[in-house]
C-alpha positions as CSV (number, residue, x, y, z in Angstrom):
1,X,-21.8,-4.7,-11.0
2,X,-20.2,-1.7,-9.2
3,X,-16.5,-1.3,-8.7
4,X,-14.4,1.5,-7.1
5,X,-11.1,2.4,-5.4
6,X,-10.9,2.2,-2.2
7,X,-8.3,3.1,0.8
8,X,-7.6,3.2,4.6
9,X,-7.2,5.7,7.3
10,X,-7.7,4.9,10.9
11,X,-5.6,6.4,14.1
12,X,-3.8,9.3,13.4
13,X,-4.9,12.4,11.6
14,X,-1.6,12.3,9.4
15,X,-3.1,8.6,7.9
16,X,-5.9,10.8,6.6
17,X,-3.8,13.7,5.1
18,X,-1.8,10.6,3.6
19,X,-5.2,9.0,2.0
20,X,-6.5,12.5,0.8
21,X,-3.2,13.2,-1.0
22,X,-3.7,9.8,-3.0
23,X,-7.2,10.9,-3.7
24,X,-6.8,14.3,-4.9
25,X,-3.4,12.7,-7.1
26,X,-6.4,10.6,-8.4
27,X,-9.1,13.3,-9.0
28,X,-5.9,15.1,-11.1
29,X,-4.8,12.4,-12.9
30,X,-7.9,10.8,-14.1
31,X,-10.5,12.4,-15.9
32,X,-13.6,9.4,-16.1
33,X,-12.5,7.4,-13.2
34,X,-14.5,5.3,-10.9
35,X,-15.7,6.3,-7.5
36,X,-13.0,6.0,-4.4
37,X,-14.2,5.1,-0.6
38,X,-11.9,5.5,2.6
39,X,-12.3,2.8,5.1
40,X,-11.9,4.9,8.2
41,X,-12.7,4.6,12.3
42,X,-14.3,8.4,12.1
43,X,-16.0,11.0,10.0
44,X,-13.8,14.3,9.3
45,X,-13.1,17.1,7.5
46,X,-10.5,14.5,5.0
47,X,-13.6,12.1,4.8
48,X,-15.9,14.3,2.9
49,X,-13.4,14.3,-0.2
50,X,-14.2,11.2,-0.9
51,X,-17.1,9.3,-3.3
52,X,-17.7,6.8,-0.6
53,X,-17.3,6.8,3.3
54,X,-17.5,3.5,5.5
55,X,-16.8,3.8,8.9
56,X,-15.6,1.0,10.9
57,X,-17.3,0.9,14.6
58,X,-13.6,-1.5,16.2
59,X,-10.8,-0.2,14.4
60,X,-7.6,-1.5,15.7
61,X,-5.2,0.9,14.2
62,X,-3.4,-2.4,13.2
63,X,-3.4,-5.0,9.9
64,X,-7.0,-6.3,11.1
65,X,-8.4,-2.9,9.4
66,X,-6.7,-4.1,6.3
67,X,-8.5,-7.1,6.3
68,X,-12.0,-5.5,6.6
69,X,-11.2,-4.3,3.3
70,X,-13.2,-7.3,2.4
71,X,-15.9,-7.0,4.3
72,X,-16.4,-3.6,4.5
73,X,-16.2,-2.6,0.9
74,X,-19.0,-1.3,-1.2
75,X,-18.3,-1.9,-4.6
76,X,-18.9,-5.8,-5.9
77,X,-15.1,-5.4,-7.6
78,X,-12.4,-3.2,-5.9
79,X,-9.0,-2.2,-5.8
80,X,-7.9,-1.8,-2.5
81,X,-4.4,0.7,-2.6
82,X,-2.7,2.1,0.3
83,X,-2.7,5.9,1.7
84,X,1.0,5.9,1.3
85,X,0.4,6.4,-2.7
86,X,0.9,9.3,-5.2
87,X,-0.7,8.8,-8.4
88,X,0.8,10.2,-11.3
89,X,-1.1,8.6,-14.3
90,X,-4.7,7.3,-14.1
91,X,-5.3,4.7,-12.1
92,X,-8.4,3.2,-14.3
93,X,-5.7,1.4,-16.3
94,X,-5.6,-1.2,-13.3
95,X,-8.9,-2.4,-14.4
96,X,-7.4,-4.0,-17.4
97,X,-4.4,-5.4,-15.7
98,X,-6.9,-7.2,-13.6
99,X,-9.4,-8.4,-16.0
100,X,-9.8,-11.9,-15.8
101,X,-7.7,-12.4,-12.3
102,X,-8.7,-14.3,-9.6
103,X,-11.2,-13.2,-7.4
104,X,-8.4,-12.0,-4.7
105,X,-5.4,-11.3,-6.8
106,X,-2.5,-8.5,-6.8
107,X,0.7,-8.2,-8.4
108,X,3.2,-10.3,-7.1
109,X,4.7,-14.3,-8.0
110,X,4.0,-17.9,-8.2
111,X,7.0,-19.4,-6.7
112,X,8.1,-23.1,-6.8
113,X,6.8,-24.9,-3.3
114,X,10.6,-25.3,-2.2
115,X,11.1,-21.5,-2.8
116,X,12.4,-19.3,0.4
117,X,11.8,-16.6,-1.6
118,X,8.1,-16.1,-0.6
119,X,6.1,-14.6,2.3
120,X,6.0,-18.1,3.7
121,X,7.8,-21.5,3.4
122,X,7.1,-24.7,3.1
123,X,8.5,-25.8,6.2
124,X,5.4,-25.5,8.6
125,X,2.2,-25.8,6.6
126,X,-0.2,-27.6,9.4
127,X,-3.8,-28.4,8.3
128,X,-3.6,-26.6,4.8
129,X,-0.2,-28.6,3.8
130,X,-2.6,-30.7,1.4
131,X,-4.1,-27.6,-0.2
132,X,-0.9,-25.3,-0.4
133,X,1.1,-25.7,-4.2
134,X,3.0,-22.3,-4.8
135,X,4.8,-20.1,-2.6
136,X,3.4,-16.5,-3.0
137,X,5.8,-13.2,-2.9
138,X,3.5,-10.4,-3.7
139,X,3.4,-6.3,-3.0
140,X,0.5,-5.5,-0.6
141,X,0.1,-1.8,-1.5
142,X,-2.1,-2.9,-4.5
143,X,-5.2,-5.8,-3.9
144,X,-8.2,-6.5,-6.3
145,X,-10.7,-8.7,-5.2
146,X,-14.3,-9.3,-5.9
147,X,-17.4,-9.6,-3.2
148,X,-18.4,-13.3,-2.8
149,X,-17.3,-16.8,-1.3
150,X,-13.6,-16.6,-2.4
151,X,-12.7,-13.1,-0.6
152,X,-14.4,-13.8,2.2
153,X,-12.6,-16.9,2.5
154,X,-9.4,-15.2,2.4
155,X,-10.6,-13.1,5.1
156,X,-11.3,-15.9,7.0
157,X,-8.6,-17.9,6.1
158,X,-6.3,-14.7,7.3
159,X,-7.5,-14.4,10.6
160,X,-7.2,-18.0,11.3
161,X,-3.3,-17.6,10.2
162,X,-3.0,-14.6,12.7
163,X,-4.7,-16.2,15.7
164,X,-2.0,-19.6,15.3
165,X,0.6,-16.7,13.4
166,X,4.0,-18.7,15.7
167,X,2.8,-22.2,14.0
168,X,3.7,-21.4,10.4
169,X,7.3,-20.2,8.6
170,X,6.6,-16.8,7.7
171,X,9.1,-14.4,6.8
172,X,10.4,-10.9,6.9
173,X,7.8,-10.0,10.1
174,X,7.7,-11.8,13.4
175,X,3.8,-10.8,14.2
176,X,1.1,-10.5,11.3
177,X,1.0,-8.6,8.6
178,X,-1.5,-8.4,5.6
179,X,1.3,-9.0,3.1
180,X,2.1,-12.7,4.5
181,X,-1.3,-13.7,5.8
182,X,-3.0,-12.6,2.6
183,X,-0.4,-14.9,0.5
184,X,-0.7,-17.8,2.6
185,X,-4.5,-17.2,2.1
186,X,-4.2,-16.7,-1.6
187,X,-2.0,-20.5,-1.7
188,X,-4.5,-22.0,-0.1
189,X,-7.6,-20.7,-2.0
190,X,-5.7,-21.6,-5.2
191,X,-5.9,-17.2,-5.9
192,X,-3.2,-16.5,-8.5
193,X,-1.2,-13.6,-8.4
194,X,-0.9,-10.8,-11.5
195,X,2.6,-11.2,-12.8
196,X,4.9,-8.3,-11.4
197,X,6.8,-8.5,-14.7
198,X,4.4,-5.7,-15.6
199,X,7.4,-2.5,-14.5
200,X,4.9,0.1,-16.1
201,X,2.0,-0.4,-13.4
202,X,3.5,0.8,-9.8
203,X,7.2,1.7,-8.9
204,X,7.8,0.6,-4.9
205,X,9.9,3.0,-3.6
206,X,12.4,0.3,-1.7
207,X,13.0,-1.7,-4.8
208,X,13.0,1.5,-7.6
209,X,15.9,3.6,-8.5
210,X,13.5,7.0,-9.5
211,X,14.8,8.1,-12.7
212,X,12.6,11.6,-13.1
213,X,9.5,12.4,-10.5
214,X,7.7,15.4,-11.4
215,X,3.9,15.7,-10.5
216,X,3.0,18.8,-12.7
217,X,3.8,17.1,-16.0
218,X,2.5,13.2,-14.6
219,X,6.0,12.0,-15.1
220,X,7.5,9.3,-13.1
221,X,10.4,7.4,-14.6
222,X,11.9,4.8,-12.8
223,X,14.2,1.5,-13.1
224,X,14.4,-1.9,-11.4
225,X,16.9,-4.5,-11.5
226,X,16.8,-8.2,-11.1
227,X,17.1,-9.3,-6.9
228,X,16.4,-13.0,-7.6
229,X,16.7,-15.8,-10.0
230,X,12.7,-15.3,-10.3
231,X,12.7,-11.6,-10.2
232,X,11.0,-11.1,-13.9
233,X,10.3,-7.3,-13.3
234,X,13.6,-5.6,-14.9
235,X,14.4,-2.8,-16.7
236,X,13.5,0.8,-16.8
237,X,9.8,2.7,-17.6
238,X,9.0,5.7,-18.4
239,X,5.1,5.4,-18.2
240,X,5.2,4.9,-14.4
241,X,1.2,5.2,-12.8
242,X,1.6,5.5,-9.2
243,X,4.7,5.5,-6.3
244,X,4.2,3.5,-3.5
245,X,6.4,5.7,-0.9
246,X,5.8,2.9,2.1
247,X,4.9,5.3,5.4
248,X,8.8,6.4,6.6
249,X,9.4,7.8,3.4
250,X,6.4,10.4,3.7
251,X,8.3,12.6,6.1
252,X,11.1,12.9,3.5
253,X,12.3,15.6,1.1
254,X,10.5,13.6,-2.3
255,X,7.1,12.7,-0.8
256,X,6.5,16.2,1.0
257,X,7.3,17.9,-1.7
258,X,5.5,15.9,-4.8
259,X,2.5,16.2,-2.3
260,X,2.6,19.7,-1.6
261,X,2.4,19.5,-5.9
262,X,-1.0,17.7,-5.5
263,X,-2.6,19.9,-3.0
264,X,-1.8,23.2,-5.0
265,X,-2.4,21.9,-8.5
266,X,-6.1,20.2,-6.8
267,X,-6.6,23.9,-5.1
268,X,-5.6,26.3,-7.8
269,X,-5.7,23.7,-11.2
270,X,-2.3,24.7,-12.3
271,X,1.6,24.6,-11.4
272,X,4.0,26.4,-9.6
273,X,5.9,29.2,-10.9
274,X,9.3,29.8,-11.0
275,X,9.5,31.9,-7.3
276,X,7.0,29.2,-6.1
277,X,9.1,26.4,-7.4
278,X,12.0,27.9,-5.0
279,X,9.9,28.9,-1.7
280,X,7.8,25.4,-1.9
281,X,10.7,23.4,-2.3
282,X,13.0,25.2,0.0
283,X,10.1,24.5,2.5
284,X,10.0,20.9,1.8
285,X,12.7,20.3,2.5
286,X,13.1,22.3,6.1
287,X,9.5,20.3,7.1
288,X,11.3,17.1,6.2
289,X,14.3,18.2,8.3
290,X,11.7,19.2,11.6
291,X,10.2,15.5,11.4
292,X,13.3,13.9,11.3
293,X,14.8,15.8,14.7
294,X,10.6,15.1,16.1
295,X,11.2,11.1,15.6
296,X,14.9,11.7,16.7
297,X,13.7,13.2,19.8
298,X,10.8,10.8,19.8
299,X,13.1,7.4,19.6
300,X,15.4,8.8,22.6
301,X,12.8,9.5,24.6
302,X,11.2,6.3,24.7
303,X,14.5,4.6,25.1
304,X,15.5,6.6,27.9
305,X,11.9,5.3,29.1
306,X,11.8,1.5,28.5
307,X,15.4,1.4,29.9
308,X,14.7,3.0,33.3
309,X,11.7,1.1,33.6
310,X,13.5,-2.2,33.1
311,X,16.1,-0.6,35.3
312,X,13.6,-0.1,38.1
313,X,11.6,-3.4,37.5
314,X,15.3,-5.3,38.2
């Protein structure tokens, strides 16, 4: 049995500076670890970090290269994480969390059929309403899965969700998504989900309040509070292994600047000093304020666009 880490990069060359961040976090933070391949649509100067390369021949730049995970990976048991990751203890420890989970599993809930607190209702089932008992609310920056019949059912299962995507009650996203296909999939496969009751293990950065973040000294302290009657994961941590930033965060102040942490520390094998501590973050912060006014720019220009084309199309 082999197993690995693996993550995504397709598109853009800043998904690859993402994915290389979380692999030199990695490299940092765990001494023994297992290998860690990059699902990517090319071969580049990011991609020869890594243990493993796969390249995929019809990347989409969309969710569908998610779900080649499955496919594509080549370890018999993975954990899949996403580029969008900083990890600040070692990442090994997920190993145990999963041992003895289903063969597609991930943190998130079981939720009571009649629940509207999942990815998906009850409400439009169609040919799997015989097969479906839970409702499934899960985080989609972590997955663990094992090569054989299950997972590939879940891929296939997935794709068949996304074709007929209008004839079911997801929610939260009005086109598919890996998070609601792959928890409809995981219903109706009978998949059970690792209980997200377990703070310690990730800290999402939309549903954290960040207590201390400091790369150098692998602390991340952070605290969650209750958002639903079958919200379990409570309470604050100080033994926080990884921040999932979610991609409109990385062009902040936090993630540039823990990042620029990794890439020095990976480069030079120690910590800034006190004048670096002042010029690094002082530039952190001024690169975070340039891609704001770039997507600023970026949003008005494409509205000044769509809305003269709809003006000359009337």
């Amino acid at each position: 049995m082999t197993r690995g880490f693996l993550t995504l990069a397709t598109g853009a060359e800043n998904y690859y500076k993402l994915a290389c961040n979380l692999l030199k976090s990695y490299k940092i933070s765990s001494l023994n670890g297992s290998p860690f391949c990059i699902l990517a649509d090319r071969e580049n100067k990011y991609t020869k970090l890594f243990d493993d390369v796969v390249v995929l021949e019809n990347a989409k730049g969309s969710y569908t290269d998610k779900l080649q995970m499955i496919l594509y990976t080549p370890y018999d048991e993975t954990i899949f994480i996403d580029s969008d990751v900083i990890a600040y203890d070692d990442l090994n420890k997920y190993w145990s969390v999963f041992s003895g989970a289903s063969d597609f599993s991930c943190f998130g809930q079981m939720l009571p059929l009649e629940s509207e607190e999942g990815w998906f209702t009850n409400k439009k089932l169609g040919k799997y309403k015989n097969t479906i008992e839970n409702v499934i609310t899960l985080h989609g920056g972590i997955y663990y899965f094992k090569k054989g019949e299950i997972s590939r059912k879940i891929y296939q299962i997935a794709c068949d969700l996304a074709e007929h995507y209008d004839e079911y009650s997801f929610r939260g996203f009005l086109r598919p998504v890996d998070e609601t296909l792959f928890a409809m999939a995981m219903a109706i496969c009978g998949c059970q989900t690792v209980g997200i009751d377990r703070k310690p293990y990730f800290a999402w950065l939309q549903r954290v309040s960040l207590v201390e973040v400091e790369f150098f000294s692998r602390k991340l302290s952070f605290e969650r509070v209750a958002r639903s009657p079958h919200d379990k994961w409570v309470g604050q941590t100080d033994e926080g292994i990884l921040i999932h930033f979610g991609n409109a965060h990385t062009v902040e102040p936090l993630y540039i600047i823990e990042s620029n942490k990794v890439t020095f520390e990976f480069a030079r094998r120690r910590g800034w000093n006190g004048f670096e501590t002042v010029i690094y973050t002082f530039a952190g912060y001024i690169k975070a304020i340039v891609y704001r006014v770039i997507r600023y720019t970026q949003r008005k220009v494409i509205g000044y666009w769509r809305r003269g084309r709809k003006a000359r199309n009337q």
